[in-house]
N, C-alpha and C positions, 0 to 999 in steps of 0.2 A: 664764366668759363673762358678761359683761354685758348685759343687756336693755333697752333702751331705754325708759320708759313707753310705755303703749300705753293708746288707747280701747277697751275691751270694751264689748259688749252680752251681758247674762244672760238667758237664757230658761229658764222651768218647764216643766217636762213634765205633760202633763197624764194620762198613761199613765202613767207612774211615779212613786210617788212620791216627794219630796223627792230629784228629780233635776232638774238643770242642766246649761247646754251654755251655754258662753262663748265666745261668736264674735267674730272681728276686724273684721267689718263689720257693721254692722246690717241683720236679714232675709237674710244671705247665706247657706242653706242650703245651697245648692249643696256648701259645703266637708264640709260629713255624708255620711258613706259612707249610701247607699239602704238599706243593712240596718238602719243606726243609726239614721235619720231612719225607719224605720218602726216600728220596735219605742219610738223615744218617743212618739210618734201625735203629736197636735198641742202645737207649740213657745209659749209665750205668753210676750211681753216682760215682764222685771220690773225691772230695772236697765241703768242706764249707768253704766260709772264709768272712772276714769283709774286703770290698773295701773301700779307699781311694784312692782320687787324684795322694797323694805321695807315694803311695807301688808298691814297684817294682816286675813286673811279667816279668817270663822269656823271652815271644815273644810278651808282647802286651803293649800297652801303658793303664795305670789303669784310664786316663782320658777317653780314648776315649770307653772302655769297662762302664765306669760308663754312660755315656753320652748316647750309645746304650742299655744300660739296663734300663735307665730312657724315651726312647723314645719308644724303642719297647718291652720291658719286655724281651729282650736274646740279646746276642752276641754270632757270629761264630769265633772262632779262627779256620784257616787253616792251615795247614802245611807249614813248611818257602820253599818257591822259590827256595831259593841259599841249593845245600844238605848243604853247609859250615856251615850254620848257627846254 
């Protein structure tokens, strides 16, 4: 299935670190389940940018970010496992 390019908005957590949450609207939190949005505490804009399929992000896969942003309106990116990474 193919994805359409999409606008994202990225925000930082400022509770967690080196976590993001890529919403399909800008400031639309609403689409965060109330547990999620509280355990990040406060969201701070950091990025706009236009998704595709083929653009490469530094820790996530741009299909699978487009895919969670068309099914639940966000994606979490967490901090990598390995410190290496």
């Amino acid at each position: 299935m193919t994805i359409p390019a999409t606008t994202c908005y990225v925000y930082k957590s400022l509770r967690k670190a080196d976590t993001y949450v890529y919403l399909r609207a800008r400031d639309d939190f609403a689409a965060l389940p109330a547990e999620l949005a509280q355990a990040l505490g406060k969201l701070v804009f950091v990025l706009q940018l236009e998704l595709t399929s083929e653009r490469k992000l530094a820790r996530e896969e741009a299909s699978v970010v487009l895919e969670h942003l068309a099914e639940r309106g966000f994606h979490l990116q967490m901090p990598p496992t390995d410190p290496l990474e």
